[in-house]
PDB file of the backbone (N, CA, C, O) and the ligand in Angstrom, with CONECT records:
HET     ZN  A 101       1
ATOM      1  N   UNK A   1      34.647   8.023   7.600  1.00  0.00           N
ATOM      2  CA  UNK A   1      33.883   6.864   8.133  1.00  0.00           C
ATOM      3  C   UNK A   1      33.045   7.328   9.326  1.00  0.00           C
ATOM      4  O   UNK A   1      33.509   7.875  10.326  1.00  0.00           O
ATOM      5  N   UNK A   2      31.729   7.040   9.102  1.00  0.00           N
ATOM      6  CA  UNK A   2      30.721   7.385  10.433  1.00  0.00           C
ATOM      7  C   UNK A   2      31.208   6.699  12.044  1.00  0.00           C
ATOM      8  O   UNK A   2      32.010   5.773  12.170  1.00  0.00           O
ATOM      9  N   UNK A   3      30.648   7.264  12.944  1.00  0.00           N
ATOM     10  CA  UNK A   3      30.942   6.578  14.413  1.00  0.00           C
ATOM     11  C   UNK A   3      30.007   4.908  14.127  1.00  0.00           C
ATOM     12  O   UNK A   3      29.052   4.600  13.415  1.00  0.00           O
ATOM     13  N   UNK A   4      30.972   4.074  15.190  1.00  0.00           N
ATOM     14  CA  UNK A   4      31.065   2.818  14.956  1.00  0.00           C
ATOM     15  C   UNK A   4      29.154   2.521  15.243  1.00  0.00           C
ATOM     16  O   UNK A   4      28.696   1.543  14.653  1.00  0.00           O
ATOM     17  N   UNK A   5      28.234   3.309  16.056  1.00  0.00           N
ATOM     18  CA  UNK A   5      27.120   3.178  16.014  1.00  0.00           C
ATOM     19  C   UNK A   5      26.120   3.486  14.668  1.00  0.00           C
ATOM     20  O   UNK A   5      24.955   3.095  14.596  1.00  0.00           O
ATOM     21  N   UNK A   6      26.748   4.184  13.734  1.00  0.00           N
ATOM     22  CA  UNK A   6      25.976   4.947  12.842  1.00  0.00           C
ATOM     23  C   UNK A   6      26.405   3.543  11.773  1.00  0.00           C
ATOM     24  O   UNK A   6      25.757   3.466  10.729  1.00  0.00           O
ATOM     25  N   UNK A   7      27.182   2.762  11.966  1.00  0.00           N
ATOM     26  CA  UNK A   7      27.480   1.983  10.453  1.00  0.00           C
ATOM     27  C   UNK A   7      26.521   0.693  10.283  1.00  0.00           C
ATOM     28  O   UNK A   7      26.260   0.035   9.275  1.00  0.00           O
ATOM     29  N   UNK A   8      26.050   0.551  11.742  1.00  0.00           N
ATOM     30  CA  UNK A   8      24.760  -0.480  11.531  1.00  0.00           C
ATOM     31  C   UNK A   8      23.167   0.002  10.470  1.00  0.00           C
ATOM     32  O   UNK A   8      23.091   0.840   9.572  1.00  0.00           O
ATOM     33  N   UNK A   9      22.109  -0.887  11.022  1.00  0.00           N
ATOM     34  CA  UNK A   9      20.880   0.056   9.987  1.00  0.00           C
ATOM     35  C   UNK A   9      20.143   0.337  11.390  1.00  0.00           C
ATOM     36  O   UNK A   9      18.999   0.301  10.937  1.00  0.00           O
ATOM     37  N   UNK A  10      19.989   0.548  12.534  1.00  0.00           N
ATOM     38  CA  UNK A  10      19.478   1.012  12.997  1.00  0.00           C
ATOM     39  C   UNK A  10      19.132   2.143  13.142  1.00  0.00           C
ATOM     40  O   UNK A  10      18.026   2.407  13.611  1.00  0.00           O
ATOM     41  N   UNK A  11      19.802   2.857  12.856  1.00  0.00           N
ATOM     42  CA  UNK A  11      19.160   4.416  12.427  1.00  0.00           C
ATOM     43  C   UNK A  11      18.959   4.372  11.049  1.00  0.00           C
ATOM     44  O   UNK A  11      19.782   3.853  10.295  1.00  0.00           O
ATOM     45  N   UNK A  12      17.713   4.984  10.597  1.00  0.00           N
ATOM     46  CA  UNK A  12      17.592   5.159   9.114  1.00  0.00           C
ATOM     47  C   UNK A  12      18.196   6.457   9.033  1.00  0.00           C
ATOM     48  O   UNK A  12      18.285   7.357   9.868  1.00  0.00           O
ATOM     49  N   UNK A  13      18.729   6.328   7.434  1.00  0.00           N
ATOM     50  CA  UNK A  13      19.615   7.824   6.701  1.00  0.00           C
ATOM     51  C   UNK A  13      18.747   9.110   6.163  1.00  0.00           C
ATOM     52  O   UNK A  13      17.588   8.711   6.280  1.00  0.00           O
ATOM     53  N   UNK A  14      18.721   9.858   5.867  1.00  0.00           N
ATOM     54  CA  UNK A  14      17.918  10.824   5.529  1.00  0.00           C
ATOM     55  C   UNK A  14      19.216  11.780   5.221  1.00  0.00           C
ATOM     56  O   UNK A  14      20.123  12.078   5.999  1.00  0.00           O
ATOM     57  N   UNK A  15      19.048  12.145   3.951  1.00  0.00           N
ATOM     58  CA  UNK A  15      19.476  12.729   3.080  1.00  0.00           C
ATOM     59  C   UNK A  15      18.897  14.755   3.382  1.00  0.00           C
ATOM     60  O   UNK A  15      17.830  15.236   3.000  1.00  0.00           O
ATOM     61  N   UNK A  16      19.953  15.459   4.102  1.00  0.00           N
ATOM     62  CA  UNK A  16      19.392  16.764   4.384  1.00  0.00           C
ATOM     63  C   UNK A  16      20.257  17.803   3.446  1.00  0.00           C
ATOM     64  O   UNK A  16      21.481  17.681   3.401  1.00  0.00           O
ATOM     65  N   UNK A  17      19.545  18.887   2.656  1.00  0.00           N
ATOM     66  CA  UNK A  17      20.348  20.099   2.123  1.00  0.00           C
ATOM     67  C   UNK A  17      20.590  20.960   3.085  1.00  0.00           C
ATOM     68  O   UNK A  17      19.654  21.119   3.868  1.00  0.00           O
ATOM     69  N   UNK A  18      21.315  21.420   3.230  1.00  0.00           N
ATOM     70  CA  UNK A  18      22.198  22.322   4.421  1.00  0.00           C
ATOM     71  C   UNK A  18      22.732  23.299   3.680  1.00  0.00           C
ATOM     72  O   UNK A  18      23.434  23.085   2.692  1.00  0.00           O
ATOM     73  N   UNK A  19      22.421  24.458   4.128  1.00  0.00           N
ATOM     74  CA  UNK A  19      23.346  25.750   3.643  1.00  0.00           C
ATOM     75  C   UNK A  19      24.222  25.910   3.539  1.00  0.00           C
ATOM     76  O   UNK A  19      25.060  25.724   4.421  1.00  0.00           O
ATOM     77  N   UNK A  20      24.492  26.414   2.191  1.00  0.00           N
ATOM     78  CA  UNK A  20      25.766  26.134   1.055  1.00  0.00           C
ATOM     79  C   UNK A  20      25.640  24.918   0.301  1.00  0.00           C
ATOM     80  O   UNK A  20      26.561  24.262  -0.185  1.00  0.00           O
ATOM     81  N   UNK A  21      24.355  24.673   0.251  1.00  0.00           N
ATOM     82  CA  UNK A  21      23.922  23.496  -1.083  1.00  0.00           C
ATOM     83  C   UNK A  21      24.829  22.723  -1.168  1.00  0.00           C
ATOM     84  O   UNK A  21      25.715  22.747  -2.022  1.00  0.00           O
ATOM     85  N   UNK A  22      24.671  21.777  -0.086  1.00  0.00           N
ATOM     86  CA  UNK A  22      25.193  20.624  -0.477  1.00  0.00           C
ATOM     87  C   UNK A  22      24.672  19.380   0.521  1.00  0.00           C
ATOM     88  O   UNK A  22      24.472  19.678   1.699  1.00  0.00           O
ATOM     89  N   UNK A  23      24.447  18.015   0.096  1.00  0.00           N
ATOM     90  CA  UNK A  23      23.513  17.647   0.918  1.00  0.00           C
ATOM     91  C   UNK A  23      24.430  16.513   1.720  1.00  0.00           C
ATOM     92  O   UNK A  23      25.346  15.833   1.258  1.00  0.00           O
ATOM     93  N   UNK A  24      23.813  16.529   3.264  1.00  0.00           N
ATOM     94  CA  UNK A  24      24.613  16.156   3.950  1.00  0.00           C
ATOM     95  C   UNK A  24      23.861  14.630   4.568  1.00  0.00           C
ATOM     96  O   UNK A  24      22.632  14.684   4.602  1.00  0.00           O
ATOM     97  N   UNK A  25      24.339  13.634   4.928  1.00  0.00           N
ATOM     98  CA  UNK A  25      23.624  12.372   5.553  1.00  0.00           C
ATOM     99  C   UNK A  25      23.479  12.548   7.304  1.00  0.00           C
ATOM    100  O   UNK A  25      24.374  12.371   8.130  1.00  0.00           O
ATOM    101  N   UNK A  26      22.113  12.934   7.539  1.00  0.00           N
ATOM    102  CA  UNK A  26      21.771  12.502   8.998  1.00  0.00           C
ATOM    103  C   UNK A  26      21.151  11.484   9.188  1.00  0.00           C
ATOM    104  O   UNK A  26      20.617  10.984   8.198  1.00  0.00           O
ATOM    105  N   UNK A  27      20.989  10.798  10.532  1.00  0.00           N
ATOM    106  CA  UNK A  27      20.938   9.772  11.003  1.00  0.00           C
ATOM    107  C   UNK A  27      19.560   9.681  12.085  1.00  0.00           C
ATOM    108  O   UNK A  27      19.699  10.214  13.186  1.00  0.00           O
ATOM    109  N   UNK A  28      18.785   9.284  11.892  1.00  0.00           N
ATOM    110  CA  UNK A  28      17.358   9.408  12.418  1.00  0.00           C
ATOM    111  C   UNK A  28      17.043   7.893  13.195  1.00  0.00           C
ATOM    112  O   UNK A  28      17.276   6.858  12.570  1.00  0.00           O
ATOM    113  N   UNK A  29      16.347   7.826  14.989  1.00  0.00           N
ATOM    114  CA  UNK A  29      15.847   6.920  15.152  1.00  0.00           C
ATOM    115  C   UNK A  29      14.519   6.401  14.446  1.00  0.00           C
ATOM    116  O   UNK A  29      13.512   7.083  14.262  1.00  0.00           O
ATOM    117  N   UNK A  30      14.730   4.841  14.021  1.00  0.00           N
ATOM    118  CA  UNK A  30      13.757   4.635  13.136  1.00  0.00           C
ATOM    119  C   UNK A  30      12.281   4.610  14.260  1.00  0.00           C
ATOM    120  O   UNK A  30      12.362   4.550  15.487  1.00  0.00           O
ATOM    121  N   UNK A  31      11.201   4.662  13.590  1.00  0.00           N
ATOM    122  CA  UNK A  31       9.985   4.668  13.913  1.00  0.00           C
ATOM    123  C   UNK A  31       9.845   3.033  14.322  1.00  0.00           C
ATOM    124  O   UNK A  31      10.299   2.073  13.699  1.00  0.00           O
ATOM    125  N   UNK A  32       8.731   3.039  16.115  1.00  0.00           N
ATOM    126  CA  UNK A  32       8.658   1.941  15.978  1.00  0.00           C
ATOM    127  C   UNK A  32       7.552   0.666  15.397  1.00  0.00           C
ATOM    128  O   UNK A  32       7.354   1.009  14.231  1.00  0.00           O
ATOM    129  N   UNK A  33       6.978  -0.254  15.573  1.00  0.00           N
ATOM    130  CA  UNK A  33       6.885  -1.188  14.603  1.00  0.00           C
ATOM    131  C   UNK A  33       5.107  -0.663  14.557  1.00  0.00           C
ATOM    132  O   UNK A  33       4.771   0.027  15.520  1.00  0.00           O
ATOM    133  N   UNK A  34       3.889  -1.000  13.381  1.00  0.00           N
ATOM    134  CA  UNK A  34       2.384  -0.574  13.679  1.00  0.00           C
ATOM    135  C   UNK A  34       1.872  -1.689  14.444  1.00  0.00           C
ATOM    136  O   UNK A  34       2.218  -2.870  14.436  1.00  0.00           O
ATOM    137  N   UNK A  35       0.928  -1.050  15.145  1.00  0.00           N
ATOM    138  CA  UNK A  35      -0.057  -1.764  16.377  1.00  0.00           C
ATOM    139  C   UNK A  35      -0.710  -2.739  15.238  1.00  0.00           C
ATOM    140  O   UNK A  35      -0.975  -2.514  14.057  1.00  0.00           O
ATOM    141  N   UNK A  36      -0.895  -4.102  16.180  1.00  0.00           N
ATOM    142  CA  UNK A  36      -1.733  -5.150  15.222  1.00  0.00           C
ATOM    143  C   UNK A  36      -2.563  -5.766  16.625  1.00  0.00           C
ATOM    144  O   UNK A  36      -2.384  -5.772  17.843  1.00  0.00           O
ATOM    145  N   UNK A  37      -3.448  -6.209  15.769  1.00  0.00           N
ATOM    146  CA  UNK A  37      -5.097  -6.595  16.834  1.00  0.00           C
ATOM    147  C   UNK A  37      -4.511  -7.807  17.692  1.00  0.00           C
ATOM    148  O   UNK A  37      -3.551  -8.449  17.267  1.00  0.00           O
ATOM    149  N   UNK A  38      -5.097  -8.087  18.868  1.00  0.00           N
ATOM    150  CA  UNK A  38      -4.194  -8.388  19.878  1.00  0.00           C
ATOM    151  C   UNK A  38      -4.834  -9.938  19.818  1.00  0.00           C
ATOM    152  O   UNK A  38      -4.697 -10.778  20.708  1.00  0.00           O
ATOM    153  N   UNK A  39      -5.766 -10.167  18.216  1.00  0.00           N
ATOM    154  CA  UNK A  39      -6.436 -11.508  18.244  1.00  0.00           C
ATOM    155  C   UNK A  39      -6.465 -12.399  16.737  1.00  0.00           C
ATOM    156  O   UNK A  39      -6.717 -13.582  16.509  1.00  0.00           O
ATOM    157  N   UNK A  40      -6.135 -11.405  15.959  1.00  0.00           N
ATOM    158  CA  UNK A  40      -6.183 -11.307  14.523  1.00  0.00           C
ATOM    159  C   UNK A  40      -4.739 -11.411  13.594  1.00  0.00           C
ATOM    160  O   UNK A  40      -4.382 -12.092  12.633  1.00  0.00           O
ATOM    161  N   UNK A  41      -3.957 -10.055  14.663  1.00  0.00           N
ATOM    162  CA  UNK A  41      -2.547  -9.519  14.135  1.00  0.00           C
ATOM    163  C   UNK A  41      -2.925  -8.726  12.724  1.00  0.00           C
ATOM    164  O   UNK A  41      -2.025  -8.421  11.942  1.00  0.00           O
ATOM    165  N   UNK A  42      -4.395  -8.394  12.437  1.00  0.00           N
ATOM    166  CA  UNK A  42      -4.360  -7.179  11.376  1.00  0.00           C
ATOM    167  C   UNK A  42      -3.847  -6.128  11.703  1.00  0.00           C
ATOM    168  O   UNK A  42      -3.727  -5.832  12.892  1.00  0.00           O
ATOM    169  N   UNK A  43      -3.419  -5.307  10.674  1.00  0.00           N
ATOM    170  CA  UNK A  43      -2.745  -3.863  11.511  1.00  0.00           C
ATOM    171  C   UNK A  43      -4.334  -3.446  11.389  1.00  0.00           C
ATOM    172  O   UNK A  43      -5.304  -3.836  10.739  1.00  0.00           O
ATOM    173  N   UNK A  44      -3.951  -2.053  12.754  1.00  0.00           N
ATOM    174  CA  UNK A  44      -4.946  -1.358  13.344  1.00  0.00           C
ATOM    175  C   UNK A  44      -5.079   0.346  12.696  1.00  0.00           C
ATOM    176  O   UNK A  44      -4.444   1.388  12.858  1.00  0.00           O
ATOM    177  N   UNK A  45      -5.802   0.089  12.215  1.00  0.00           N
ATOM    178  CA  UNK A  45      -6.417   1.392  12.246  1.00  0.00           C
ATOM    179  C   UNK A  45      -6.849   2.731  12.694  1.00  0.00           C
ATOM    180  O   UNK A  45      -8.041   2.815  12.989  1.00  0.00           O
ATOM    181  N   UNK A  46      -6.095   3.841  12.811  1.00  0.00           N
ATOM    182  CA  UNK A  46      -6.596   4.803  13.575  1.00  0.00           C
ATOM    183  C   UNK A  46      -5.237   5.010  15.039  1.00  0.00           C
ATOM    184  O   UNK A  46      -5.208   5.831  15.956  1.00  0.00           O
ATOM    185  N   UNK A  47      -4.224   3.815  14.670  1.00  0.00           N
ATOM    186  CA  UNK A  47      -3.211   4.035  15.567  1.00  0.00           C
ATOM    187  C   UNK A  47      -1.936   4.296  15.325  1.00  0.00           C
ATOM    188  O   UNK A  47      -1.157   3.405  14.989  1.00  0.00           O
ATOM    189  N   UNK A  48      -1.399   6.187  15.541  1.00  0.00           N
ATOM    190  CA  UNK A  48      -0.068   6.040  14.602  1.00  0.00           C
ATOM    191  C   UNK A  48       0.975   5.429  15.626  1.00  0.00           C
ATOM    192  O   UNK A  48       1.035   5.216  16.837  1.00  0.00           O
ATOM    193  N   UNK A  49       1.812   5.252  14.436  1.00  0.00           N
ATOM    194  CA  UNK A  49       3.321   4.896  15.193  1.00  0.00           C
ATOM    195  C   UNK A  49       4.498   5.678  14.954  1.00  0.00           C
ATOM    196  O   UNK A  49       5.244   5.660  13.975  1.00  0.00           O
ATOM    197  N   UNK A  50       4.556   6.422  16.078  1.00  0.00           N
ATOM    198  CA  UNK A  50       5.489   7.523  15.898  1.00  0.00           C
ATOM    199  C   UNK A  50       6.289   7.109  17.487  1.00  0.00           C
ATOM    200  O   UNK A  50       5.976   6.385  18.432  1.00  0.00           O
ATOM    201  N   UNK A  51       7.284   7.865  17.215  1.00  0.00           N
ATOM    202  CA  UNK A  51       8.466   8.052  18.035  1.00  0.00           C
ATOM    203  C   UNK A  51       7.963   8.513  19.865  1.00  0.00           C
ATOM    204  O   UNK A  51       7.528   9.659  19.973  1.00  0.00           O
ATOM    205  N   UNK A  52       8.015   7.828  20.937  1.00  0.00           N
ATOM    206  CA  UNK A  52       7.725   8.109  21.895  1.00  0.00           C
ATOM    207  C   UNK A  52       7.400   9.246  22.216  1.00  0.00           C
ATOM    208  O   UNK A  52       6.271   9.539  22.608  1.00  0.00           O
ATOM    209  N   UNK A  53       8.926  10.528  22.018  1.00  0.00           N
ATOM    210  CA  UNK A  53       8.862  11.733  22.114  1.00  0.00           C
ATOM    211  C   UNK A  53       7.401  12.441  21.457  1.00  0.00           C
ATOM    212  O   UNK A  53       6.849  13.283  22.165  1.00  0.00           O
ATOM    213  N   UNK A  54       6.835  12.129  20.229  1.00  0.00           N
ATOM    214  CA  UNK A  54       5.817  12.730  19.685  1.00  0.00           C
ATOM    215  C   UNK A  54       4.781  12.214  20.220  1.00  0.00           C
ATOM    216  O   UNK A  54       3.841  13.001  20.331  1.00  0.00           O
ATOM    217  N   UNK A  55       4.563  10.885  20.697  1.00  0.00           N
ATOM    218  CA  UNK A  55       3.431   9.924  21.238  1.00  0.00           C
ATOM    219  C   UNK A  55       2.997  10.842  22.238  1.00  0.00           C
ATOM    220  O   UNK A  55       1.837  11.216  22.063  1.00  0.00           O
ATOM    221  N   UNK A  56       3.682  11.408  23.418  1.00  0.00           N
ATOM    222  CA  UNK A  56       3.996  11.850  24.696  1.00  0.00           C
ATOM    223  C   UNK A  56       3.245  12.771  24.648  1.00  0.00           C
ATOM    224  O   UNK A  56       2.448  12.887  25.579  1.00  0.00           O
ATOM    225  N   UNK A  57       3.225  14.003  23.271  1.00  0.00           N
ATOM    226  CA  UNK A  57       2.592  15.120  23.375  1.00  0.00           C
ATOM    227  C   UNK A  57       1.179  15.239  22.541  1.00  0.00           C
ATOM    228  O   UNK A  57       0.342  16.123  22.359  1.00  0.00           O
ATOM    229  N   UNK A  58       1.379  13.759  22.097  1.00  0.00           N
ATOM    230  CA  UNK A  58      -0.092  13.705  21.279  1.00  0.00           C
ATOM    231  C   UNK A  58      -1.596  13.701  22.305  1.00  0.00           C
ATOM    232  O   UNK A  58      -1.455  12.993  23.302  1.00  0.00           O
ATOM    233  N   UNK A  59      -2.523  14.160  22.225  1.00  0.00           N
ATOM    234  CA  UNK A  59      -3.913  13.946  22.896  1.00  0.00           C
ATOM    235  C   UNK A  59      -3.957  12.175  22.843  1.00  0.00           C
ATOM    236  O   UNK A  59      -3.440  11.399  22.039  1.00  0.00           O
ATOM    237  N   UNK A  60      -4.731  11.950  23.953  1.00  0.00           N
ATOM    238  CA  UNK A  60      -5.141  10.388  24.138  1.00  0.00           C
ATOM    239  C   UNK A  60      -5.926  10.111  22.844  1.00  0.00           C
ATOM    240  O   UNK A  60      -5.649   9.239  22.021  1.00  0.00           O
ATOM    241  N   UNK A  61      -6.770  10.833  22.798  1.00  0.00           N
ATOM    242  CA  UNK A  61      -7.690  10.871  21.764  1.00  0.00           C
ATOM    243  C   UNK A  61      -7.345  10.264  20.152  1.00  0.00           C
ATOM    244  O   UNK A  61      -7.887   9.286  19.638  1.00  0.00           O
ATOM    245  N   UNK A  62      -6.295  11.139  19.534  1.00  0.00           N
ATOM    246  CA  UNK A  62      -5.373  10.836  18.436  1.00  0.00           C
ATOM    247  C   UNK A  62      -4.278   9.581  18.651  1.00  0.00           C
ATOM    248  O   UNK A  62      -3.400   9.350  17.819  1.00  0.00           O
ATOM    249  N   UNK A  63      -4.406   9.014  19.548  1.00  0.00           N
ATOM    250  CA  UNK A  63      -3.678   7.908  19.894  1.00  0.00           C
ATOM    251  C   UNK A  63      -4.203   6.585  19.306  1.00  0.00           C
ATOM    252  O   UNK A  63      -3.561   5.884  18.523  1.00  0.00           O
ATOM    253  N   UNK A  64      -5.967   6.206  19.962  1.00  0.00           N
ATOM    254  CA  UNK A  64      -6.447   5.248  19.795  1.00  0.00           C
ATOM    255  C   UNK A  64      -7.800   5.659  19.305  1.00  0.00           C
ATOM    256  O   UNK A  64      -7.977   6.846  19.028  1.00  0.00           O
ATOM    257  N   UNK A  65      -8.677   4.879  19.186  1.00  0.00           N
ATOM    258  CA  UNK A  65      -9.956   4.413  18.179  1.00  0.00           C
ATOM    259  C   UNK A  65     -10.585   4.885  19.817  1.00  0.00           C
ATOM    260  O   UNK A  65     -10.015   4.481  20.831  1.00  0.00           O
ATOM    261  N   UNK A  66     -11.715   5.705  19.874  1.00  0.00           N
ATOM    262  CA  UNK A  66     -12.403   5.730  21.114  1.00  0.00           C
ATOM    263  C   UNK A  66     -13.489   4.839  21.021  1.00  0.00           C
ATOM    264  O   UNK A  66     -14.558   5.153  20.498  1.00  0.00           O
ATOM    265  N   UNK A  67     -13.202   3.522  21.607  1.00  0.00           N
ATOM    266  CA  UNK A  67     -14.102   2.386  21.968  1.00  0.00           C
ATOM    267  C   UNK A  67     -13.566   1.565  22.437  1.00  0.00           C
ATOM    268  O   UNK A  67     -12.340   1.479  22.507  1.00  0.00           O
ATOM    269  N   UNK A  68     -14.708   0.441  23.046  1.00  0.00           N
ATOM    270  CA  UNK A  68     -13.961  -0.524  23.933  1.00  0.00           C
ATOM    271  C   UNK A  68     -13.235  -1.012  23.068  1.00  0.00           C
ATOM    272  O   UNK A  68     -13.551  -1.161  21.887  1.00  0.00           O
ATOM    273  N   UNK A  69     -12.103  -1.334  23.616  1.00  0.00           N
ATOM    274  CA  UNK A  69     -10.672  -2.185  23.442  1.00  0.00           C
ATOM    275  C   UNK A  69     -10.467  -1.634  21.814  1.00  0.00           C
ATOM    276  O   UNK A  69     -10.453  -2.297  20.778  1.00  0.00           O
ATOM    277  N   UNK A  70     -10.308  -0.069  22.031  1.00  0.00           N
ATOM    278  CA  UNK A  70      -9.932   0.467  21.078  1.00  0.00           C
ATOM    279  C   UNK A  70      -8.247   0.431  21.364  1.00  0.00           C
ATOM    280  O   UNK A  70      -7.689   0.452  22.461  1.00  0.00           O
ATOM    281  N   UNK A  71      -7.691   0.377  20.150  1.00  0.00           N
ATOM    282  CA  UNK A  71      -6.071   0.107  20.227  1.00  0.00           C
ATOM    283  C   UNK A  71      -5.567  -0.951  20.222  1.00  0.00           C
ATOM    284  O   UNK A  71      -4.453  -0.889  19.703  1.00  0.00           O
ATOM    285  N   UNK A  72      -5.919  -2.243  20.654  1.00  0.00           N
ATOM    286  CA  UNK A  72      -5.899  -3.250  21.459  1.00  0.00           C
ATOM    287  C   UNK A  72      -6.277  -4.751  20.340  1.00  0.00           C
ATOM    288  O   UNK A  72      -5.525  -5.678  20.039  1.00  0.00           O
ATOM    289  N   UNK A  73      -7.875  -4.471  19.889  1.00  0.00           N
ATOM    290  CA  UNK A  73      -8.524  -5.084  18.961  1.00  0.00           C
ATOM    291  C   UNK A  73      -9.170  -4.429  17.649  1.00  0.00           C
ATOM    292  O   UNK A  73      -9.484  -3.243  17.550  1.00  0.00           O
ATOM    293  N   UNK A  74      -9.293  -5.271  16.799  1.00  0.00           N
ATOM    294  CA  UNK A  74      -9.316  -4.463  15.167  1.00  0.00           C
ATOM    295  C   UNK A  74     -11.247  -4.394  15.582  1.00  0.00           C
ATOM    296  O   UNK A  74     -11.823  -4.883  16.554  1.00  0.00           O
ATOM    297  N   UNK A  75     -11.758  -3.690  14.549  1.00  0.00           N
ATOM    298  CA  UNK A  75     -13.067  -3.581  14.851  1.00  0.00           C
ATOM    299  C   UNK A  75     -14.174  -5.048  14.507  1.00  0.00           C
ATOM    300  O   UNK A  75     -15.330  -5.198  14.903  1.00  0.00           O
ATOM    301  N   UNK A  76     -13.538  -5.769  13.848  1.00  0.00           N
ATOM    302  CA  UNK A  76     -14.274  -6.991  13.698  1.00  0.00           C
ATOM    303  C   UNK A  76     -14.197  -7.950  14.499  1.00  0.00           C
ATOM    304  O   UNK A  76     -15.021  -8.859  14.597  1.00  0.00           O
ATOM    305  N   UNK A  77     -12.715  -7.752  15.437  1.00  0.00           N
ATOM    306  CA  UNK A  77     -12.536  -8.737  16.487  1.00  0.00           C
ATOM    307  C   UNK A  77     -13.167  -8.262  17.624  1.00  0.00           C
ATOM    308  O   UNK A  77     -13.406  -9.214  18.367  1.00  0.00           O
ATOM    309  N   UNK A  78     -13.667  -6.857  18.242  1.00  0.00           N
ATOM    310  CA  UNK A  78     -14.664  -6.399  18.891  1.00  0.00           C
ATOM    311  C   UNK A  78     -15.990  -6.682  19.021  1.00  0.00           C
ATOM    312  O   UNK A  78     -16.577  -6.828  20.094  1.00  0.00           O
ATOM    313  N   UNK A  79     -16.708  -6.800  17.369  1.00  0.00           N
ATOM    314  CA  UNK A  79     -18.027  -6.889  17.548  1.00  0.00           C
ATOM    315  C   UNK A  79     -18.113  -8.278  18.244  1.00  0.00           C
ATOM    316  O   UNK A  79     -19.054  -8.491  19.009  1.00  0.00           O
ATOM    317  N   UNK A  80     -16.943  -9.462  17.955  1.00  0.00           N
ATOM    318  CA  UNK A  80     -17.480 -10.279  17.679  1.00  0.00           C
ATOM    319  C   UNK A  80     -17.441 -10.665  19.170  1.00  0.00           C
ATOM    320  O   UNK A  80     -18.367 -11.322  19.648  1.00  0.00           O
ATOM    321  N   UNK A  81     -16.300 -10.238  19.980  1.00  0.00           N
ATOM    322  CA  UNK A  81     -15.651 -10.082  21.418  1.00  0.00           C
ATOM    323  C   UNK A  81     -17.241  -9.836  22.080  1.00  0.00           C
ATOM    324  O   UNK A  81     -17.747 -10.616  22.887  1.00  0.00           O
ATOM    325  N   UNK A  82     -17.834  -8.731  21.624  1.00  0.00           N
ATOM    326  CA  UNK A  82     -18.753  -7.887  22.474  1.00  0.00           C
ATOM    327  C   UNK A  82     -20.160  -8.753  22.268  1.00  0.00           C
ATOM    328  O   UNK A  82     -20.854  -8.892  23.274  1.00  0.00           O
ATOM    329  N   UNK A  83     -20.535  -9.236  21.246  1.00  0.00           N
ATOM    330  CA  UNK A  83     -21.201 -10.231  21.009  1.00  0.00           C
ATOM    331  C   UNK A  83     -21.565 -11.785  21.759  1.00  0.00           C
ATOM    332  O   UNK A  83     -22.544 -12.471  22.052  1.00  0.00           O
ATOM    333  N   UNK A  84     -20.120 -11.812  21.839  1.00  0.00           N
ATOM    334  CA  UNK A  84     -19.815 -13.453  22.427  1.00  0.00           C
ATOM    335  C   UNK A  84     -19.952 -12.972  24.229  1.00  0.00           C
ATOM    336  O   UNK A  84     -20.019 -13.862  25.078  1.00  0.00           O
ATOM    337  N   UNK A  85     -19.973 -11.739  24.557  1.00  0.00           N
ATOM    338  CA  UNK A  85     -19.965 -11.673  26.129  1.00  0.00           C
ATOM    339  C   UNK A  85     -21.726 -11.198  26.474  1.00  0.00           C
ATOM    340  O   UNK A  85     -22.322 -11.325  27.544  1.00  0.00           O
ATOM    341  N   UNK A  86     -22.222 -10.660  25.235  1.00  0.00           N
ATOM    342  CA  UNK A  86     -23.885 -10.707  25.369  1.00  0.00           C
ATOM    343  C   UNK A  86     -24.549 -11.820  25.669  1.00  0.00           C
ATOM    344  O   UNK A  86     -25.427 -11.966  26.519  1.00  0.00           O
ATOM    345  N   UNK A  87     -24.029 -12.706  24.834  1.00  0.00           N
ATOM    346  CA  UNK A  87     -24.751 -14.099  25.103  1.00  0.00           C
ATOM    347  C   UNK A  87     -24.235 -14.726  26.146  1.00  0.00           C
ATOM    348  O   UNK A  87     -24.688 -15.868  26.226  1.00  0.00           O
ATOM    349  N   UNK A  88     -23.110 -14.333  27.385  1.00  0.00           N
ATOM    350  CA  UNK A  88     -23.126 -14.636  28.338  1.00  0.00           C
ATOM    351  C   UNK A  88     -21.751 -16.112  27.856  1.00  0.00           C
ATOM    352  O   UNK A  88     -21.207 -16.839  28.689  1.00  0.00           O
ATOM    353  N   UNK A  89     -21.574 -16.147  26.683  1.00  0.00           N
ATOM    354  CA  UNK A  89     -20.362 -17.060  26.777  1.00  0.00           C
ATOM    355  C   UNK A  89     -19.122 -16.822  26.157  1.00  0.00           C
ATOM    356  O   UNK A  89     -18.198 -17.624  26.294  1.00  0.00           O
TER     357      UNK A  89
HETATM  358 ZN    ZN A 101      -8.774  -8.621  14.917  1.00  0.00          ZN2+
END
């Protein structure tokens, strides 16, 4: 029987072959949830969702969409954002 933390689903299972062929169950923090537009709730594009630790060493760049309220808003809720502040309302 696994430790009393491993019997929930919070960790997902992953199935590993280990030397001497035979495959053993490890226990992985799951990935957390994808970025959605902060007006829409479409998921976003161009933003992964990976594990802090990998986030940390990724370039800013590979993070988000380089534009205003890239990350943040999907690209249709932008134009329309950037639009509506041209005309001053
Ligand atoms: Zn949107």
């Amino acid at each position: 029987m696994p430790r009393g933390m491993y019997r929930s689903r919070t960790f997902r299972r992953i199935f590993v072959k280990v030397p001497g062929n035979t495959v053993k169950l490890h226990y992985r923090r799951r990935k957390p949830s994808k970025a959605k537009c902060a007006n829409c709730k479409k998921l976003l594009i161009g933003v992964p969702h990976e594990l802090p630790l990998k986030m940390k060493n990724m370039p800013k760049t590979a993070k988000r969409p380089e534009r205003p309220y890239g990350g943040m808003l999907c690209s249709a809720c932008t134009r329309q954002l950037l639009k509506q502040k041209a005309r001053g309302g």
